[in-house]
C-alpha positions in Angstrom: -1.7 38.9 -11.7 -3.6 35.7 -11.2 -5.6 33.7 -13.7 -9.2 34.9 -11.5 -8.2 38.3 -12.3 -6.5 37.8 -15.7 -10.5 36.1 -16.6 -12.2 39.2 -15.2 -10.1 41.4 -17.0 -10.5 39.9 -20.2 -14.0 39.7 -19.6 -14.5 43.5 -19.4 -12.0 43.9 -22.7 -14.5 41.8 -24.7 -17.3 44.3 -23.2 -15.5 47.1 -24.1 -14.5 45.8 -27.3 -18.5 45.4 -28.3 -19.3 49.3 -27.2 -16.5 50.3 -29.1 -17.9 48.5 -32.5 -21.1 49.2 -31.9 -20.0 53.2 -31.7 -17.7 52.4 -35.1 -14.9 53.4 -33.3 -12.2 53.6 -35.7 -9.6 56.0 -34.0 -6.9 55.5 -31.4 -7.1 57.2 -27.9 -4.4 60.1 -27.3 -3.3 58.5 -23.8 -2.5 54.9 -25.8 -0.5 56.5 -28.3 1.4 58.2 -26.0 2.2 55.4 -23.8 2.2 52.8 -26.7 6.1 52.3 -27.8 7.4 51.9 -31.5 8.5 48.3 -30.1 4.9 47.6 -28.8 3.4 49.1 -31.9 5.5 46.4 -34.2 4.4 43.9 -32.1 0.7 44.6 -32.5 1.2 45.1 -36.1 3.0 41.3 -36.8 0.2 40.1 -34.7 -2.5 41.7 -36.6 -0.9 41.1 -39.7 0.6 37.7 -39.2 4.3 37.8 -40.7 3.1 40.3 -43.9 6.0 42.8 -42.0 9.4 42.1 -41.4 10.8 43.6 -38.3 13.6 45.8 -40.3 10.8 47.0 -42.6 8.7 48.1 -39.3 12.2 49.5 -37.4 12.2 52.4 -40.1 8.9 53.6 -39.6 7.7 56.4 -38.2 5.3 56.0 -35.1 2.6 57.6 -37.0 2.6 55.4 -39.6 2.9 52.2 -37.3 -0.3 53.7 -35.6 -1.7 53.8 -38.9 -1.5 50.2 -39.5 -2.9 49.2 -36.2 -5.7 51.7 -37.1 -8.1 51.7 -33.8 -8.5 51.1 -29.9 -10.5 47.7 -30.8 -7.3 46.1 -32.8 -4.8 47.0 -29.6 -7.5 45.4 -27.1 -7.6 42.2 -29.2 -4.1 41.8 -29.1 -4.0 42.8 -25.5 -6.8 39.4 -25.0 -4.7 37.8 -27.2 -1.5 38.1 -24.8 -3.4 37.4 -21.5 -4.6 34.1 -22.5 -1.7 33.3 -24.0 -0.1 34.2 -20.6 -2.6 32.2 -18.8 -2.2 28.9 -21.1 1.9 28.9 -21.2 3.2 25.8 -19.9 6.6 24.7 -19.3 7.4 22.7 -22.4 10.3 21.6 -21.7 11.6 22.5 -24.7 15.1 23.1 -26.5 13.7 26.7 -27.8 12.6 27.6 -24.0 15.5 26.1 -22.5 17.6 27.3 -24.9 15.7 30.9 -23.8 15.4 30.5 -20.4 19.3 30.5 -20.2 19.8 32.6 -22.2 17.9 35.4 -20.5 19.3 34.5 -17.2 23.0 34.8 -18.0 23.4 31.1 -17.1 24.6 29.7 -20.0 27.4 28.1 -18.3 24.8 26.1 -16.6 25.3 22.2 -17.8 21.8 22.1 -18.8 22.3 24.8 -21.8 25.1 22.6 -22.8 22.6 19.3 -22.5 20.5 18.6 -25.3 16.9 18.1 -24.0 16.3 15.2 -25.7 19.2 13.8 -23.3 18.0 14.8 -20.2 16.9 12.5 -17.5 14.1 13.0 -14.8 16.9 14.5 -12.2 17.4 17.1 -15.3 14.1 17.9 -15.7 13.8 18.4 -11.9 17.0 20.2 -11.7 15.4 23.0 -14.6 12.3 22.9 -13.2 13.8 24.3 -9.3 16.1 26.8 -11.4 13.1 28.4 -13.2 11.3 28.3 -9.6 14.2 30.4 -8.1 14.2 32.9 -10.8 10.3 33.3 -9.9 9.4 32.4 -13.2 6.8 30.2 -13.1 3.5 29.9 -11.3 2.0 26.7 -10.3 -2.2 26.4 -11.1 -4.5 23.5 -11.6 -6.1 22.3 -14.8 -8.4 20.1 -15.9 -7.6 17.1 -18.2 -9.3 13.8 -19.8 -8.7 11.8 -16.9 -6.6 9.5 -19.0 -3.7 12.3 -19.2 -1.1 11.2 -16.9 0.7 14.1 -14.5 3.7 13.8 -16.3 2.2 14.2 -19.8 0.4 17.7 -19.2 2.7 19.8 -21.2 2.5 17.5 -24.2 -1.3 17.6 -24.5 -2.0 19.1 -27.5 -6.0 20.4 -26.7 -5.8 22.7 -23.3 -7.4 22.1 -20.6 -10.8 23.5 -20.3 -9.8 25.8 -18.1 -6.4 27.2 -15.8 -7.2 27.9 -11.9 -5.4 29.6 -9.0 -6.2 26.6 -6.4 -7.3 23.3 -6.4 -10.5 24.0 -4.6 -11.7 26.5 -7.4 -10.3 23.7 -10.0 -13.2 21.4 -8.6 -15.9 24.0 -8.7 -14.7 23.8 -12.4 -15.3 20.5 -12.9 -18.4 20.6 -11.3 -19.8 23.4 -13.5 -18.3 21.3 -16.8 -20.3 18.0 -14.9 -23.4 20.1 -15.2 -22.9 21.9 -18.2 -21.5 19.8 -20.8 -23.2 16.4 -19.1 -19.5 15.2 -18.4 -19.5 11.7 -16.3 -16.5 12.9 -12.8 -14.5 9.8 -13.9 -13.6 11.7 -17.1 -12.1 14.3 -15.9 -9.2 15.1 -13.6 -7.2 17.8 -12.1 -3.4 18.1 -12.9 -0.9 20.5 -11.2 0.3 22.7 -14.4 3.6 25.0 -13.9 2.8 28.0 -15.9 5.7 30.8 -17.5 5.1 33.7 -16.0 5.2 36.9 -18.4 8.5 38.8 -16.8 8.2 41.6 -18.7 
């Protein structure tokens, strides 16, 4: 899915969210509890609950008692908002955790790079992971906007996002002409950076 639809979905999630409030909906439907599995359910539940649950403690639970905890419709579509933007924000870090992952989840941990520390690797290392997580389609490359003094090869360091994440370049600058507009922004503050994004394989 790309980021255009990703935004329109989450739009109408927040607008369903606000019906469902404003109706005191405090029940689950029967066709998410039915397609909702026990390993989804934990994962709503640690989100919701931030760490009070320890996986093994959640394992021996019955589903109706996990659905109990989550408690409504409204807590599953926060966490389901929760997830796309995360999705639609996660940039290649470059880091030993992801690495570490990546290899991991890709049988290639025979690869030199799972053997190299990251803190060792060079720029032809960083190109070299960079075309393996390309071939195993997981990334996706989009455009964000930066302070223009963030340099190309900094993006995955910045600590504050971008503004915003788009599909192409030309709807990128329709961004930064609505921020110009909206937020009285002067152009030669702001510039657009190629971002390679993890895509959710899932």
């Amino acid at each position: 899915m790309n980021i255009r639809k990703q935004k329109r979905l989450i739009t109408y999630l927040y607008l369903l969210i606000d019906r469902l409030d404003q109706e005191k909906n405090d029940q689950i439907l029967e066709q998410i509890k039915k397609n909702l599995s026990n390993e989804d359910a934990i994962d709503i539940i640690q989100w919701l609950y931030s760490g009070q649950y320890e996986d093994k403690g959640l394992f021996v639970f019955k589903k109706d008692k996990l659905l109990g905890l989550i408690n409504s419709d409204i807590n599953i579509l926060l966490y389901t908002i929760q997830m796309l933007e995360d999705e639609m924000t996660n940039c290649v870090s470059y880091s030993q955790r992801e690495v570490t992952t990546f290899f991991e989840n890709t049988q290639h941990e025979m690869h030199y790079l799972a053997r190299k520390p990251v803190n060792q690797w060079d720029e032809y290392d960083t190109s070299n992971y960079h075309s393996l997580l390309s071939k195993t389609n997981r990334t996706k490359l989009v455009y964000g906007i930066f302070a223009s003094d963030v340099l190309p090869e900094d993006v995955s360091k910045v600590t504050t996002s971008p503004s915003d994440f788009f599909d192409t370049k030309e709807e990128a600058e329709a961004g930064v002409e609505n921020i110009i507009l909206e937020r009285k922004f002067n152009r030669d503050e702001l510039i657009i950076h190629k971002v390679w994004l993890i895509k959710d394989n899932e």
